[in-house]
N, C-alpha and C positions, 0 to 999 in steps of 0.2 A: 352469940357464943364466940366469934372470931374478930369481933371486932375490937379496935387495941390503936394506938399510937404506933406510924412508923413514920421519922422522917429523914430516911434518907437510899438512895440508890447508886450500887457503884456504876451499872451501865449507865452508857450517857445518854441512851434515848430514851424517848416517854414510858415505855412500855418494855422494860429490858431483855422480858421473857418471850418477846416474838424475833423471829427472827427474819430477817430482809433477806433480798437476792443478790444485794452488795455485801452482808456477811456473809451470805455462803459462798459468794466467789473467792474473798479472801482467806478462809478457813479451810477450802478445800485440801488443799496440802494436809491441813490434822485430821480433817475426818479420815483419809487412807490412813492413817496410821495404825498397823497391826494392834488387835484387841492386847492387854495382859493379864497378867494371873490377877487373881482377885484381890477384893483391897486387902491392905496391911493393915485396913482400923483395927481386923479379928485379932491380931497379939495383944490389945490392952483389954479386950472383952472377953469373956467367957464364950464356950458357942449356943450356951445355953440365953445367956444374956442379948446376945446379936439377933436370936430367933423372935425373942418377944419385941426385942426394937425395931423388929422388919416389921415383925405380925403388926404392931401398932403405928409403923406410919404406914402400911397397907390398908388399915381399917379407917384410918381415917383421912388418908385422899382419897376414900371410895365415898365416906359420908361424902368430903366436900361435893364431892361429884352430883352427889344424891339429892342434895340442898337445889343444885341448880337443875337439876331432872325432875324435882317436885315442882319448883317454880315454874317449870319449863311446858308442866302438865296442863298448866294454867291457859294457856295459848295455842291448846288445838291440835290436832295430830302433826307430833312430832317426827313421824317414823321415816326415816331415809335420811337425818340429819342433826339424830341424835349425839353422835360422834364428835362433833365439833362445841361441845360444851370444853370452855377454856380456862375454867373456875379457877382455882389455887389458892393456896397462903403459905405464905413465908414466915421463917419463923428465927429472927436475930436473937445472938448474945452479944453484944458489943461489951470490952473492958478497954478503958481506954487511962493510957497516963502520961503528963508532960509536966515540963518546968513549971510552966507557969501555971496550969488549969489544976494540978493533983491527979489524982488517980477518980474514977467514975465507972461506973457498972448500967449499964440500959438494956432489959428486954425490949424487943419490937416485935411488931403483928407486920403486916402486911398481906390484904385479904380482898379478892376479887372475884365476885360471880360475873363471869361474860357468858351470855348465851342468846342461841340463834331464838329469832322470833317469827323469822322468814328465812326460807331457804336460802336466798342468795346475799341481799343485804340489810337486811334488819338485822340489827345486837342489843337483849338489855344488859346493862353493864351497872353492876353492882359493887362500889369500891369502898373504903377506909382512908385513904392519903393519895389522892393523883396527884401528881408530880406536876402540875398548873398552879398548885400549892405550894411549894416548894422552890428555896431560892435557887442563884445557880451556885453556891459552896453546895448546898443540902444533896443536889442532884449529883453534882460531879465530885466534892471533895468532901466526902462524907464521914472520911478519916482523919480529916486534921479536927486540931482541939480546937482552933478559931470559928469551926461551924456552928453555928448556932441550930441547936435539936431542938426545935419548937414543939411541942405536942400538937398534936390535932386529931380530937377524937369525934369529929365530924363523918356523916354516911353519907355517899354521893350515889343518885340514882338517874340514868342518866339512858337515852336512844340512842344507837349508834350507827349510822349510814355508810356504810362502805363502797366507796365510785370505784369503777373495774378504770384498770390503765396499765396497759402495756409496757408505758415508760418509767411509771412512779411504781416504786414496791408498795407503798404503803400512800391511801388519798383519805383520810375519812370525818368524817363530820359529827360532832356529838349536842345533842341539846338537853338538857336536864336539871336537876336541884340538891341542893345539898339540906340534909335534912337538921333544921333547927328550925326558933322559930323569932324573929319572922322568915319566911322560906329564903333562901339565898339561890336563883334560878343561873345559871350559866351557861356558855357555850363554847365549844373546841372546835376548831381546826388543825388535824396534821397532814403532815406530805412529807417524805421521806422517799428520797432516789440517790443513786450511784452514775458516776460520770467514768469512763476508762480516759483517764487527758491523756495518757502517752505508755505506750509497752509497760513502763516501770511504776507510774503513778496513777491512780487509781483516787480519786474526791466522792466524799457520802457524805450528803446535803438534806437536812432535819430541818422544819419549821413546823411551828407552833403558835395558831393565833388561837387569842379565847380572850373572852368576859365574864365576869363576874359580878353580879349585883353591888356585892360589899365590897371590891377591890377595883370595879373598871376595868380597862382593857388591858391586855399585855400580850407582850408576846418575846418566844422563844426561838435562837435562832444558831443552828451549830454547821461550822464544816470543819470535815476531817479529812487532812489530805495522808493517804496509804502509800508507803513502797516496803514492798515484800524486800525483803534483803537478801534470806536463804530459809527454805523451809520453814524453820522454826523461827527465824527473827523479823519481827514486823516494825518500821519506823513511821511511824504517826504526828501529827501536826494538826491539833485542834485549838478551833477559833471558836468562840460561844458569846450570844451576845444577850444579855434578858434586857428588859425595858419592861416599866410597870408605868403607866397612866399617873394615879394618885398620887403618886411620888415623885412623879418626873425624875427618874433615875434610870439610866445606862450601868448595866453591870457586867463587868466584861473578865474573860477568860481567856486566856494563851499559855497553851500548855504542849510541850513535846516530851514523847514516849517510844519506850524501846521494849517490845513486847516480847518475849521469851518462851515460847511451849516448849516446855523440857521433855513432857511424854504427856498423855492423856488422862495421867494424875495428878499433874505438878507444870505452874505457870508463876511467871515472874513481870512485873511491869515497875521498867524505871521511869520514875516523869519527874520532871520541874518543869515550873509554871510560873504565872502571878497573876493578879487577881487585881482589879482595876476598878472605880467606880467614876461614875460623871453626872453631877446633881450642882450646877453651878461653879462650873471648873472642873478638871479631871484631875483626878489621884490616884496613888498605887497604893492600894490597904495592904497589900500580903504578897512574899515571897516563897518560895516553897519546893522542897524538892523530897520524896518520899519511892521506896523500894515496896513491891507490896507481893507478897506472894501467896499464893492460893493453894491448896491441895485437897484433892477429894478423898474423904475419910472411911467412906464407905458409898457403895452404887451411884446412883447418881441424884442422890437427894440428900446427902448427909458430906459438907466442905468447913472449911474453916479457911482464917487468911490473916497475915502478921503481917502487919504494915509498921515500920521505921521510919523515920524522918525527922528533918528539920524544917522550921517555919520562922520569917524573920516580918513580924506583924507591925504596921502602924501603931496601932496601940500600945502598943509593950517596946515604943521608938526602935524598931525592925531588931530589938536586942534579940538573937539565937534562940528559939524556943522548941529543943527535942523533944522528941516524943516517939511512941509505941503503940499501935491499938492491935486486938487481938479480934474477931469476930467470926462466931459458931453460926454459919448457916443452914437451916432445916427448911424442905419443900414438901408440901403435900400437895401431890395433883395428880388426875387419873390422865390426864392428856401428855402423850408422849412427846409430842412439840412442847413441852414446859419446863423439862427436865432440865438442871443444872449442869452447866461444863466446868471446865475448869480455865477455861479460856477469859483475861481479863480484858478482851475489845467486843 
């Protein structure tokens, strides 16, 4: 029923919709930030119109929920741990237009049943596009026209171990298959921790190893060094590094950003970057600098986001290639840790 092609995610970690202990020390300053009046989507809707739009994404982040409470039935008394079922689907409009590429219209799914099997760390984890799939433009530059939107309408079913640490927000270990046939069986490793190096600067350190049947080993590897400016301005410096086996390819990222929380409806992030690869000599495929701002249209499951920019591509001899993309984002999930912000780190 929910299963669909999604390739692409603006956060940069595996899993955008969890949140670490190194985002919430940095975000602290916007979560104080005084509630406001309610959204301003209600001027272009009816209230009659907004009631049935609520009632229907209410009914069905309650299915999604339900989906994984019937599976969940399957495995033995639940009860004291119900609560942490972390299901969700996301739900894209991407329009995208530039010089070179034309104008292009994509819906996306992106659709995850996680849920407990054991109280403390057992997870089955039921997905459509994990991001182990996914290159590093797909993960991180999901906006320019040079990404290539591969389809993947592959179901990944998969165990998931969570190590308790003090030190790491995030340790956990996955083994599992993706459903086709012949089977394609695979395995993940992440770790995800925050370093404070000095009063002003603050490092969050992401790695990702896995295998795959059909692709071999790879791994994912990001740091992002933070300095808070003032309240609302965050200066960022992110390194990302993918490496795929089969290909004997190094793909590399460096990108700095200037984050902007205007209020708790409305965020802005400026970045240039470029984009690098190493497969028998190193080159720089892609330059790139892009504005992208985000605003929440209603509560906290219904944003959109207008991304600008230019990109100066290897292939098109780094000739200027402007561009625009526009992208309607929808959330269904009964878990209030899933909810969408308007925050783009």
């Amino acid at each position: 029923m929910f299963i669909a092609s999604y390739s692409s995610v603006q956060q940069t970690y595996a899993e955008p919709l969890e949140t670490t202990d190194a985002s919430q020390k940095i975000t602290a300053e916007q979560t104080d930030q005084p509630e406001e009046k309610p959204d301003s989507a209600a001027p272009y809707l009816s209230p009659k119109s907004l009631v049935w739009i609520e009632t229907k994404q209410r009914t069905w982040s309650h299915t999604v929920s339900d989906i994984g409470g019937y599976l969940d039935s399957f495995m033995g008394d639940t009860s004291g741990y119900q609560d942490t079922n972390k299901s969700f689907i996301k739900v894209y409009f991407d329009l995208d237009t530039s010089k070179y590429d034309g104008v292009s219209f994509e819906p996306k799914i992106k659709a995850s049943l996680d849920l407990p099997i054991t109280k403390k760390k057992f997870r089955l984890v039921i997905e459509n596009d994990p991001d182990q799939e996914l290159g590093i433009s797909e993960r991180n530059l999901s906006d320019l026209p040079s990404t290539d939107r591969e389809a993947n309408d592959g179901l990944y079913g998969s165990i998931r171990y969570l190590l308790e640490s003090d030190e790491w927000s995030r340790l956990s270990f996955d083994w599992g298959v993706k459903a086709r046939w012949p089977p394609d069986p695979f395995a993940r490793f992440r770790a995800v921790r925050g370093w404070e190096l000095t009063e002003r600067w603050y490092m969050i350190y992401s790695q990702e190893v896995y295998i795959f049947e059909s692709k071999g080993f790879g791994t994912y590897s990001q740091l992002d060094f933070d300095r808070r400016l003032t309240e609302k301005l965050l200066f960022r410096v992110t390194s990302v590094l993918d490496w795929h086996e089969r290909t004997e390819q190094f793909d590399l990222l460096e990108q700095v950003s200037l984050f902007q929380d205007i209020n708790n409806k409305r965020a802005i992030q400026y970045a240039a970057g470029i984009v690098a690869e190493e497969k028998k000599g190193a080159r720089i495929t892609n330059y790139y600098t892009k504005a992208a701002y985000r605003r929440r249209l209603y509560k906290d499951w219904l944003f959109y986001e207008m991304t600008p920019g230019i990109e100066f591509q290897r292939i098109e001899d780094f000739s200027p290639n402007p561009f625009i993309s526009f992208r309607l984002e929808m959330l269904f999930a009964k878990d209030a840790s899933r909810k969408l912000t308007t925050r783009l780190y």
